[in-house]
C-alpha positions in Angstrom: -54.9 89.8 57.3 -54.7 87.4 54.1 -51.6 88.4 52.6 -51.0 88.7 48.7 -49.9 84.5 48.3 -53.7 83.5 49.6 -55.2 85.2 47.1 -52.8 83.9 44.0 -53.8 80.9 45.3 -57.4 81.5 45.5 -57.1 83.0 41.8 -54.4 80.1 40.3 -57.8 77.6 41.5 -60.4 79.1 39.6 -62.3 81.4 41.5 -64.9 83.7 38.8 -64.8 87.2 38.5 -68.1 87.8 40.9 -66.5 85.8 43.6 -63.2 87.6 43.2 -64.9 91.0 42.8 -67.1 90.0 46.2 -64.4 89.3 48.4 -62.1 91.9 47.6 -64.4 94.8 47.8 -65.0 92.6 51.5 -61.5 92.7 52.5 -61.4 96.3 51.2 -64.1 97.2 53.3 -61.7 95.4 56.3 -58.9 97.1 55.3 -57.0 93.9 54.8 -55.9 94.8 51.1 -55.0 98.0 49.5 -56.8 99.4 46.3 -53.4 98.7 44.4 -53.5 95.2 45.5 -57.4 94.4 45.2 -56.5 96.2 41.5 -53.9 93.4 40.6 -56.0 90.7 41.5 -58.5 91.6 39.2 -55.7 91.7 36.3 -53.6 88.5 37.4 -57.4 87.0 37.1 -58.7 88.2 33.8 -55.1 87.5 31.8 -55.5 83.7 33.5 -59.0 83.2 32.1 -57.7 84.5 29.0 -54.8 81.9 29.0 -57.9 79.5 29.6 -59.6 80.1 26.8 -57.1 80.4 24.7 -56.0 77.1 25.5 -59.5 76.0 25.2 -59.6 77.2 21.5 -55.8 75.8 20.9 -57.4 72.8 22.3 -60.6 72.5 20.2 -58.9 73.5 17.5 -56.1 70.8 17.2 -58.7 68.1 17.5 -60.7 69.7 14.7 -57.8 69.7 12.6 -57.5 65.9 13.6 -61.2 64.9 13.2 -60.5 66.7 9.2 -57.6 65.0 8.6 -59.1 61.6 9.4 -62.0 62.2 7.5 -62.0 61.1 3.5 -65.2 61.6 2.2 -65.7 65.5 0.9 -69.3 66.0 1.9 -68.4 64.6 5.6 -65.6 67.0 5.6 -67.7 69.6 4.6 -70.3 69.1 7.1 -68.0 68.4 10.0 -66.5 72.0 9.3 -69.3 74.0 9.2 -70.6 72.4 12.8 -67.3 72.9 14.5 -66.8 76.5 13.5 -71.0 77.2 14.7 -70.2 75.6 17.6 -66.7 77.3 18.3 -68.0 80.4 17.3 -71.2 80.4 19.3 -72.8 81.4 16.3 -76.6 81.1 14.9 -75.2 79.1 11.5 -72.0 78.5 9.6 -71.3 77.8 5.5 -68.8 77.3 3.3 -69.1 78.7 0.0 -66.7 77.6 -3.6 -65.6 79.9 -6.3 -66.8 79.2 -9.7 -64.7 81.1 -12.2 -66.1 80.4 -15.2 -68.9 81.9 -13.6 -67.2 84.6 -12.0 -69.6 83.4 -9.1 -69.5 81.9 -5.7 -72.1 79.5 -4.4 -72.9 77.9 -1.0 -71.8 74.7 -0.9 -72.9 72.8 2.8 -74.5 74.6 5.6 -75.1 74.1 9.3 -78.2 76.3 11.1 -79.9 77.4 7.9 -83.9 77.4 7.9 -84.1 78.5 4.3 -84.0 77.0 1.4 -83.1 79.7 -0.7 -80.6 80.6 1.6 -78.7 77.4 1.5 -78.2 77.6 -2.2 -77.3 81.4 -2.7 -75.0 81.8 -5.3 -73.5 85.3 -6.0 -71.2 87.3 -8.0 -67.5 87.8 -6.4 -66.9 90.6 -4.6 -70.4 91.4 -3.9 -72.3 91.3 -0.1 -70.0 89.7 2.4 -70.0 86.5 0.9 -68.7 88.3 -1.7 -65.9 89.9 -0.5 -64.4 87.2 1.6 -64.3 84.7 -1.5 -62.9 87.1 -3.4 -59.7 86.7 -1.3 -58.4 90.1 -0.1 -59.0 89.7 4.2 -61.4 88.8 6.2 -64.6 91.1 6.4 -67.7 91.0 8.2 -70.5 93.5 8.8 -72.2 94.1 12.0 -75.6 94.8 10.5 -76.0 93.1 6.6 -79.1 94.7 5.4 -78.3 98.0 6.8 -74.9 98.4 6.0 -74.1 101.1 3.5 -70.5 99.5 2.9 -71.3 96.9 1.2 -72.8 96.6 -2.8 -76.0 95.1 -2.4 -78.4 92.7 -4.5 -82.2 93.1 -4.2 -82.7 89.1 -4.2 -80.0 88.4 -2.5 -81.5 91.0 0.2 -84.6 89.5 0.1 -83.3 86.1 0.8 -81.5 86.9 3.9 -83.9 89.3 5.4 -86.3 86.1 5.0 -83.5 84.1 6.7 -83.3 86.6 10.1 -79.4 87.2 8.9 -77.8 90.4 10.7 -74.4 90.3 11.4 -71.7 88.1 9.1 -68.4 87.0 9.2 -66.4 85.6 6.2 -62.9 84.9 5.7 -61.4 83.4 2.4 -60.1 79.8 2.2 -56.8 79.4 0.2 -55.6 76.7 -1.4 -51.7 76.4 -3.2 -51.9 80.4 -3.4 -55.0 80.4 -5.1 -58.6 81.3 -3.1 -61.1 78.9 -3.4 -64.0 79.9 -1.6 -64.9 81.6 2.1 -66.1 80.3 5.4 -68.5 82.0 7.1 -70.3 82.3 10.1 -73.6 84.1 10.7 -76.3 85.3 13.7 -80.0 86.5 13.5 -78.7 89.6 16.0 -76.7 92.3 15.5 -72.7 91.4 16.9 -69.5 92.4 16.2 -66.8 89.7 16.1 -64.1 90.5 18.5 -60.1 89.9 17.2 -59.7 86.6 18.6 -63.1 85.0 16.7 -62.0 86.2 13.6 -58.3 84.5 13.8 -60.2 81.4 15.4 -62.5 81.2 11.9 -59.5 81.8 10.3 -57.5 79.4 11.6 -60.1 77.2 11.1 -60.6 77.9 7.6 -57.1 77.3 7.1 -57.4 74.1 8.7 -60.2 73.1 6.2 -59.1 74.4 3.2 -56.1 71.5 3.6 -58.8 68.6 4.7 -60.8 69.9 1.6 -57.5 69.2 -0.8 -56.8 66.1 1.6 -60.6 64.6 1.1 -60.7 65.4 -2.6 -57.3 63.9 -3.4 -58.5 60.6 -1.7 -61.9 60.7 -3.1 -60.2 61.1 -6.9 -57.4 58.8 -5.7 -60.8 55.8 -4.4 -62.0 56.7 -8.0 -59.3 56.2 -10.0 -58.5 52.6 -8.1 -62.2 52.0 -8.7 -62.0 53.4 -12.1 -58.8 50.6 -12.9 -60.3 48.0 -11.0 -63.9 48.0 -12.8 -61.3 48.6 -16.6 -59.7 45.4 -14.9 -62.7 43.2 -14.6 -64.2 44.5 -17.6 -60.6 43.2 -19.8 -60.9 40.3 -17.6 -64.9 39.3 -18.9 -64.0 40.6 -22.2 -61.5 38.4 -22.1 -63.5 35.7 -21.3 -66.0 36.5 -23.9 -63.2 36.7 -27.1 -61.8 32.9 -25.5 -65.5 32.0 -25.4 -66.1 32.9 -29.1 -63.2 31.3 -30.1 -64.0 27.9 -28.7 -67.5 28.9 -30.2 -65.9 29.1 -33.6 -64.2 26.1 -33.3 -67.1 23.9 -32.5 -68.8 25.8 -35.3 -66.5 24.5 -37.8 -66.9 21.2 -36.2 -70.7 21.1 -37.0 -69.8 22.7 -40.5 -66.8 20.3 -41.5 -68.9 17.0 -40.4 -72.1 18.3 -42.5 -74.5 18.6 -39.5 -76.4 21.2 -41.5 -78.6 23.5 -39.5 -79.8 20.9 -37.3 -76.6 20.8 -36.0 -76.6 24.6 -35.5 -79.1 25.0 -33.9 -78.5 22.1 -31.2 -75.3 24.0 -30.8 -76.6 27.3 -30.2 -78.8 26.0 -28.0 -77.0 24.2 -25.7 -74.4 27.5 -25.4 -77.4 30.1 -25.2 -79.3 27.7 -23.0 -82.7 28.7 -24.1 -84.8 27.5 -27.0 -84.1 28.6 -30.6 -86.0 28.6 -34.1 -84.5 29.6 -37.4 -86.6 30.7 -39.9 -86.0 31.4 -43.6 -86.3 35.2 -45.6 -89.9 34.6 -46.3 -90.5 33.4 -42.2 -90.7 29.8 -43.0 -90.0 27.6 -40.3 -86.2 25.9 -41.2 -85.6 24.2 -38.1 -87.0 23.9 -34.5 -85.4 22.0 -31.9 -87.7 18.6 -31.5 -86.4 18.2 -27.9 -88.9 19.1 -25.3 -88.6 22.9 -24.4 -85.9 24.1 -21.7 -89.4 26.1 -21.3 -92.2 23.8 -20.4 -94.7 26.4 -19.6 -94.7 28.4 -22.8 -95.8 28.3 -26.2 -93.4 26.8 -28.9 -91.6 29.6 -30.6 -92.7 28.5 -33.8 -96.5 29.4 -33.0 -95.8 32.2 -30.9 -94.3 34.0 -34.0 -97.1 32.7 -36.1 -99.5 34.0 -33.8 -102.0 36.7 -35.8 -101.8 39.2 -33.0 -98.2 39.5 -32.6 -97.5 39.4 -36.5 -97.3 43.8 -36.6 -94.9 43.4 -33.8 -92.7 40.8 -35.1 -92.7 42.2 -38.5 -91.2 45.6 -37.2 -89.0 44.1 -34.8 -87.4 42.0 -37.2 -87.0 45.2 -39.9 -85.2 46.6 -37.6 -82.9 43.8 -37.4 -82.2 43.9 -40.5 -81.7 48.1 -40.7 -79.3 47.8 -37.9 -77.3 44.3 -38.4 -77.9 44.1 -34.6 -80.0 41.5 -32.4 -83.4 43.0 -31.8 -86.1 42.3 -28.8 -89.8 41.1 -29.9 -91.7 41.6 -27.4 -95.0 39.8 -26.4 -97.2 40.2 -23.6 -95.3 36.7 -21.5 -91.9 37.3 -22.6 -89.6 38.5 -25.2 -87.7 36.6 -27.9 -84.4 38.0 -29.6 -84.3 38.1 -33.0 -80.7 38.2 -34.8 -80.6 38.4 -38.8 -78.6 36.4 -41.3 -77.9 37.9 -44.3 -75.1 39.2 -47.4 -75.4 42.6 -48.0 -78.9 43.3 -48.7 -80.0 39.6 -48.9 -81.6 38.5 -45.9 -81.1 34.7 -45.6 -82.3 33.6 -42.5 -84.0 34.6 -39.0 -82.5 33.0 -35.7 -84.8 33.4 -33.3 -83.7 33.2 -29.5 -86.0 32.6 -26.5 -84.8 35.5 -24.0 -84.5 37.3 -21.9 -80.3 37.4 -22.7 -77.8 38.6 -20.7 -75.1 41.3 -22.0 -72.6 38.4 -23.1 -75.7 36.0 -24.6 -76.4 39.0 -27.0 -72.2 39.3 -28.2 -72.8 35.1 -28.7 -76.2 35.8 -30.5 -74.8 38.0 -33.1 -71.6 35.6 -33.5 -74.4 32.9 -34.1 -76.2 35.0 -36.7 -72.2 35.2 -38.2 -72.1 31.9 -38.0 -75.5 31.0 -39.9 -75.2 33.3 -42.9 -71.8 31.3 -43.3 -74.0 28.0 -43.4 -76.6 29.5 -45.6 -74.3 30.5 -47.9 -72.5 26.9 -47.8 -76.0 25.2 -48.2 -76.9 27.4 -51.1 -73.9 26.7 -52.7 -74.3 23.1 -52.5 -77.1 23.3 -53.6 -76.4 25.6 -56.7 -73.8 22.7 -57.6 -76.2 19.8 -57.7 -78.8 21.7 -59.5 -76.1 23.3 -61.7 -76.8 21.0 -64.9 -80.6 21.4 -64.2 -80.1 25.0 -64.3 -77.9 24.9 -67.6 -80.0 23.3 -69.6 -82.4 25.6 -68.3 -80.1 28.8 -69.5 -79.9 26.9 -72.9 -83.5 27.2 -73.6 -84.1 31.0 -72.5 -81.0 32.7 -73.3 -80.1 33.7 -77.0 -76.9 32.0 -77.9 -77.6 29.5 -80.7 -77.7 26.0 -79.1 -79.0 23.1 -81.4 -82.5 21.6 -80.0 -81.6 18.3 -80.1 -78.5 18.8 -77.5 -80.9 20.5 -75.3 -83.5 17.7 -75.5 -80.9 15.2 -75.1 -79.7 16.9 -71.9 -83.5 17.5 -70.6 -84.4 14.1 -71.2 -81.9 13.2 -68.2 -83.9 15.2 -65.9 -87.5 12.8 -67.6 -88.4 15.7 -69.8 -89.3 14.3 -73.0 -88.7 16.3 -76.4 -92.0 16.6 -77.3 -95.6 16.4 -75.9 -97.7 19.2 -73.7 -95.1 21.7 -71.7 -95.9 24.0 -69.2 -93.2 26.7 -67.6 -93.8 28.4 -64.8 -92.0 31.2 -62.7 -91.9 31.4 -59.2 -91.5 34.3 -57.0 -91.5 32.9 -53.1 -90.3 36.1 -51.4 -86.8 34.7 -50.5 -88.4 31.5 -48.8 -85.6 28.5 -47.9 -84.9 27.4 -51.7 -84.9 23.8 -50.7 -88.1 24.2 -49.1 -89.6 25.5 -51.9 -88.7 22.9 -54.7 -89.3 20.0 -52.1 -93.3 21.8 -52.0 -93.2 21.8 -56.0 -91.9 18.7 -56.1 -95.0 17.3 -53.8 -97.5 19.6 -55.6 -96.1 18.0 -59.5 -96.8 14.3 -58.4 -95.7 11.9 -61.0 -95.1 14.4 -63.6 -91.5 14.9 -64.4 -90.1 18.1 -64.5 -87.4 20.5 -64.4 -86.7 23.0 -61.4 -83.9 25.2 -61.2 -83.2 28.3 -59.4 -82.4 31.9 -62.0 -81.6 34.6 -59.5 -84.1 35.1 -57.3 -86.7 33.0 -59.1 -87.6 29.5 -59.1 -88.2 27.9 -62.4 -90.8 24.9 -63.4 -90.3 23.4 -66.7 -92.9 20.8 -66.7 -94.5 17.9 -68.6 -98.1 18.3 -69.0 -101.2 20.5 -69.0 -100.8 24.1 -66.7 -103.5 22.4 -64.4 -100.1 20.8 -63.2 -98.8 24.2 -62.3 -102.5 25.3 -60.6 -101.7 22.0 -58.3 -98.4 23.1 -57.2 -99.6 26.9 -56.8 -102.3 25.3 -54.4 -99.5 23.1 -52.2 -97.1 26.1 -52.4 -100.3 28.1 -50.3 -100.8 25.3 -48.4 -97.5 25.4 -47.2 -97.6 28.3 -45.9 -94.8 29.3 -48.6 -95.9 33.0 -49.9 -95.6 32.5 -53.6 -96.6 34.8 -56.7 -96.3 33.0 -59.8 -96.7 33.3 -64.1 -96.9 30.6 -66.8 -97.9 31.2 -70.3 -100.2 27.9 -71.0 -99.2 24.6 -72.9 -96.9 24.5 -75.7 -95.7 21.6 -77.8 -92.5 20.3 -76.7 -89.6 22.2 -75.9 -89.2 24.4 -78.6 -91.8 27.0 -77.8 -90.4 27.2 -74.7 -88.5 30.7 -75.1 -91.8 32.7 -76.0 -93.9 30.6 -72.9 -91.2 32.2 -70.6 -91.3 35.7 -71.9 -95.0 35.1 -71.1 -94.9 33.9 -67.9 -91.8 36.6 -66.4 -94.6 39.1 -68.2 -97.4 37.9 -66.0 -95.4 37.3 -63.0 -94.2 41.1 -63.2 -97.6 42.4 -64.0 -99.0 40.4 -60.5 -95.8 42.1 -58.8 -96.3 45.7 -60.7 -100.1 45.2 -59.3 -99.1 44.2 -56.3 -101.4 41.1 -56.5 -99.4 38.5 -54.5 -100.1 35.2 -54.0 -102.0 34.6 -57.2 -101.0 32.8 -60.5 -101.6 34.7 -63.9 -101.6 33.1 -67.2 -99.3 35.6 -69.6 -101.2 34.9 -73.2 -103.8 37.1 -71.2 -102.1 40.0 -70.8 -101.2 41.3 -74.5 -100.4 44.8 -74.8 -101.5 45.5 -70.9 -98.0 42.9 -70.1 -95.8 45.2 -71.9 -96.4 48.1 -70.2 -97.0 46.9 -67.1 -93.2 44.8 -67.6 -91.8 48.5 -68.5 -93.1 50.0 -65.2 -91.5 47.3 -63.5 -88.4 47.8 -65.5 -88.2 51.6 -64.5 -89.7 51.2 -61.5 -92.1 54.0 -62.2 -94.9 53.1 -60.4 -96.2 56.6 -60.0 -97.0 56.4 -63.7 -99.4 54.2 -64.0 -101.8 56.5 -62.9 -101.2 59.8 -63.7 -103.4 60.2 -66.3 -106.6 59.0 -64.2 -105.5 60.2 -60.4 -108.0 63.0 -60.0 -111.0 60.8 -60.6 -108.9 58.4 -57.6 -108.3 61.5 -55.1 -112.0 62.3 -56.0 -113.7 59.2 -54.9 -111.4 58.6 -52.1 -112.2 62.2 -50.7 -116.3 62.1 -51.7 -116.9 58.9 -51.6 -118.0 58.8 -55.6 -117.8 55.7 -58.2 -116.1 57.9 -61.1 -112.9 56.0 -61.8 -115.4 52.7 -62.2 -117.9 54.7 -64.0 -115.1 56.2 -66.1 -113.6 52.4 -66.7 -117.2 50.6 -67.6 -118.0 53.4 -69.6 -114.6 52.7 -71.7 -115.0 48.5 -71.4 -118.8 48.8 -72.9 -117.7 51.0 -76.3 -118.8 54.1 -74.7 -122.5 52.6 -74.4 -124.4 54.3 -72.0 -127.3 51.8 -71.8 -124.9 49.4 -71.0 -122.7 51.1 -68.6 -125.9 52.2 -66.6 -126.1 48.3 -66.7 -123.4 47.5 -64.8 -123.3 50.0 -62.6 -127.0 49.5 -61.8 -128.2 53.4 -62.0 -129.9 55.6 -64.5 -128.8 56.5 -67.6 -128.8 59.9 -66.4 -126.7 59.5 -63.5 -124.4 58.6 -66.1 -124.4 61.5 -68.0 -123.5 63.2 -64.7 -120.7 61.1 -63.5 -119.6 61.8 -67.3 -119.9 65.6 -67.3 -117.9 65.6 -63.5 -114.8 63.2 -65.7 -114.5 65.6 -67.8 -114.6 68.7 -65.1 -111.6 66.8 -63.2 -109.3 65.3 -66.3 -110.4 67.4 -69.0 -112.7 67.8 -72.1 -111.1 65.8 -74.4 -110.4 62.6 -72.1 -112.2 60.6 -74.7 -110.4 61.9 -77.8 -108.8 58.8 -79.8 -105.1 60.7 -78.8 -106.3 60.4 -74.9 -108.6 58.3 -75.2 -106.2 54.9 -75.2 -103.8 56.4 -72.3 -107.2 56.6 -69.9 -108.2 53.2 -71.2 -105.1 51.7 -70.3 -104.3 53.1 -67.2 -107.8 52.5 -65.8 -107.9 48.8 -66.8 -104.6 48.6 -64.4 -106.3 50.2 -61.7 -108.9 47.6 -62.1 -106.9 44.6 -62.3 -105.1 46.3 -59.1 -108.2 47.1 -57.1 -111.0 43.7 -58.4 -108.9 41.3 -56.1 -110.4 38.8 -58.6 -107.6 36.8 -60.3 -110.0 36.0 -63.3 -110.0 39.8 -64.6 -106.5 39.6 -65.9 
């Protein structure tokens, strides 16, 4: 007979409940044990496998709370958490949802065993479902049976989404965090179950556990940042840094190349060789100032100079480089092989020069590019005021002759003779409007296109004057080298006069002409003023209140007309007034019948009224269509 120590033993080793069960009920049956004793065999056994697990789960749990802790990154943390407790729990999936109170909502946050999408991003009020309830914080709840439990306050989506999922039976219990609940962990299964005691302290141990490696991996994550955060402020001083000690040395050697009168060739070797690309500087009107002779740093490309030339890019360049001078700020013209930076000189509104960089740049190449751009409105400025002091006696005796203060003619033809203007003889002045082309450029053009004849050129604002000796086919043969030099130039002169004492009314004459060609918006051309007569003085006032809308007000139905039907009134109308009203002769010109005339006629009168022809109206039309004429012939010989 086996006495009560052999089968401790037999227990204390391991032995399952079948096997125990078996071989008691078989030493019952041999009447080696009592009832009673078979009885406390069984119990001695089930509170040891109890022990077991239990220190199975103290087991598992204490390395899951050392895998969190070890773990820094949130999302690992998340995930590890949610696999442990599935795995630990036996369960079909696990989740972790956080509380968002501005929302008043909670929302899954990482998930292990979920099929569906929808259900991986459920986000619900608090307090509602299971989910619900456990992130609201008050225990931990779960529901043997979710879609058919009458206990809980359902949502029709939210019921659609886990009947879709297979959920039935849910645990949740709230995480906490310094007092304050911050979401739930849960564990679900596609069966119905009820979670016994010991599960739901084991998933809320666990959530204890991972509420702390939660706090733990976002402390470190926001404690990485911030060391990331100083060290990226760090290098950033330390390049700033670099580049403020760079553009000081790059001021330095720019007084250098300003203080030993290197001029803009010495500029632009100088932004070269920082930049390390090629570079072309261009004047207000696009003229080519200077261009780096050396051979290209970019053998395989076209010069810059052409390449900004070049017909098919000139809409492109144009744009880019208003926008360079709307925003003060270096901007990209792009071609089809490669883009060139384009940063503006200029005072105030006065554009003074282009510099044009061969890019692509780099972050720090664009702070030096618009330090450069800095530094080559200063030397424009120096150049033009070196110049404006060498030409400053030219440009006196120029004042003398067209201002009004009573100088005697004699001093000023003593003072212009030192320039080889003699006192008397043909004269011809001439004003030039070169649309803020390199001044120096422009007067050495003028002085190729004069020749031999002497002359005196100075600068009046904006506008270059000629005072010349000779015929105006003098000024016709600078006109013609100004085009061919590329220098875009509208110009006035009012004919020959006799020495230098009609020289006063000659330049009202030619600032009337040059204004009417502006007003007209005829650049490029030259325009005698003693052509002009009354026609100058009103087109000089539109200029004056820069009322270009007026001009033709009086005549802009027959315009819309013809633009929208494709008539000929406005010419008709026009002819009709430049013949004496003769309809012979205006059926002439316009080579159609005198009826269709009389038509066109009757329609002129339909659109700008009856008496369009009355002597009170009749010199208002006149007038105003002339202008459009002289705007719209494109022939220079019509004014």
């Amino acid at each position: 007979m086996e006495t009560a120590g052999l089968w401790l033993e037999r227990i204390e080793a391991g032995i399952s409940d079948d096997e125990l069960s078996k071989a008691l009920d078989e030493a019952l049956g041999r009447h080696e044990i009592t009832a009673r004793t078979a009885g406390a065999a069984r119990s001695v056994n089930a509170l040891l496998r109890q022990q077991r697990q239990r220190e199975d789960l103290l087991r598992a749990l204490h390395e899951t709370a050392t895998d969190l802790t070890g773990i820094r990154d949130v999302e690992a943390v998340l995930l590890a958490i949610v696999k442990r407790t599935r795995i630990l729990a036996g369960s079909d999936m696990a989740y972790i949802s956080l509380n968002d109170y501005a929302r008043n909502e909670t929302y899954i946050r990482k998930s292990d065993g979920v099929a569906t999408e929808d259900y991986r991003t459920i986000r619900m009020p608090i307090g509602t479902g299971v989910l619900g309830k456990a992130a609201a914080g008050l225990s931990p709840f779960q529901t043997v049976d979710y879609l058919t439990d009458d206990a809980l306050s359902h949502l029709p989506d939210i019921d659609s989404i886990v009947s879709k999922e297979g959920v039935r039976a849910i645990l949740g219990v709230p995480l906490y965090l310094y007092g304050k609940v911050i979401g739930a962990l849960l564990i679900a299964d596609r069966r119905p179950r009820t979670y016994p005691p010991e599960l739901v302290d084991l998933v809320d141990t666990i959530g204890k556990h991972a509420a702390v490696a939660i706090d733990n991996a976002q402390s470190f994550t926001e404690a990485t940042s911030a060391l990331q955060r100083l060290g990226n402020e760090n290098r950033t001083r330390q390049e700033e840094m670099g580049v403020l000690q760079g553009l000081v040395d790059l001021d330095e050697r720019f007084i250098e190349v300003l203080v030993h009168g290197r001029g803009l060739e010495g500029f632009a070797a100088l932004s070269r060789q920082i930049l390390g690309t090629d570079i072309l500087i261009l004047d207000a009107a696009n003229g080519v100032l200077h261009e780096e002779s050396r051979e290209s740093l970019h053998p395989v490309t076209a010069p810059l100079s052409s390449l900004l030339t070049a017909k098919d890019y000139q809409a492109a360049f144009t744009s880019s480089l208003n926008r360079a001078l709307a925003t003060g700020r270096p901007q990209i013209f792009a071609t089809t092989r490669e883009d060139v930076v384009l940063a503006t000189a200029h005072a105030g509104p006065t554009h003074l020069a282009t510099l044009a960089i061969r890019g692509p740049l780099t972050g720090t190449q664009r702070v030096v590019a618009e330090r450069l751009a800095v530094f080559l409105t200063v030397l424009r400025l120096f150049t033009q005021a070196t110049q404006d002091s060498a030409q400053r006696l030219q440009f006196e005796v120029l004042d003398d002759l067209l201002s009004d203060r009573d100088v005697p003619l004699d001093l000023i033809q003593q003072r212009a003779a030192r320039f080889g203007v003699p006192p008397t003889g043909e004269m011809t002045l001439a004003v030039f409007d070169s649309a803020g082309a390199d001044y120096a450029r422009v007067e050495k053009t003028i002085r190729e296109g004069l020749g031999t004849a002497t002359a005196l050129i100075a600068r009046r604002r904006s506008r270059t004057y000629v005072l010349a000796a000779g015929s105006k086919n003098i000024i016709e043969a600078v006109m013609t080298k100004l085009k061919e030099s590329s220098i875009p130039t509208t110009a006035g002169h009012a004919g020959t006069t006799n020495g230098l004492a009609g020289i006063k009314k000659a330049h009202r004459q030619a600032e009337l002409a040059l204004t009417s060609l502006i007003v007209l918006e005829r650049h490029g051309e030259l325009l005698d003023g003693n052509h002009l007569g009354h026609l100058g003085l009103l087109l000089g006032a539109v200029h004056s209140n820069g009322d270009h809308e007026s001009l033709y007000s009086q005549i802009q139905p027959l315009i819309d007309h013809d633009a929208k039907h494709n008539t000929d009134l406005t010419r008709t109308a026009w002819t009709f007034l430049e013949t004496s009203r003769n309809y012979a002769r205006t059926a002439e010109n316009l080579f159609v019948h005198r009826n269709t005339v009389k038509q066109r006629l009757e329609r002129i009168s339909l659109l700008i009224g009856e008496d369009w022809l009355h002597p009170t109206r009749q010199l208002d039309n006149h007038l105003a269509l002339r202008i459009w004429h002289l705007k719209t012939s494109g022939n220079p010989s019509a004014l």
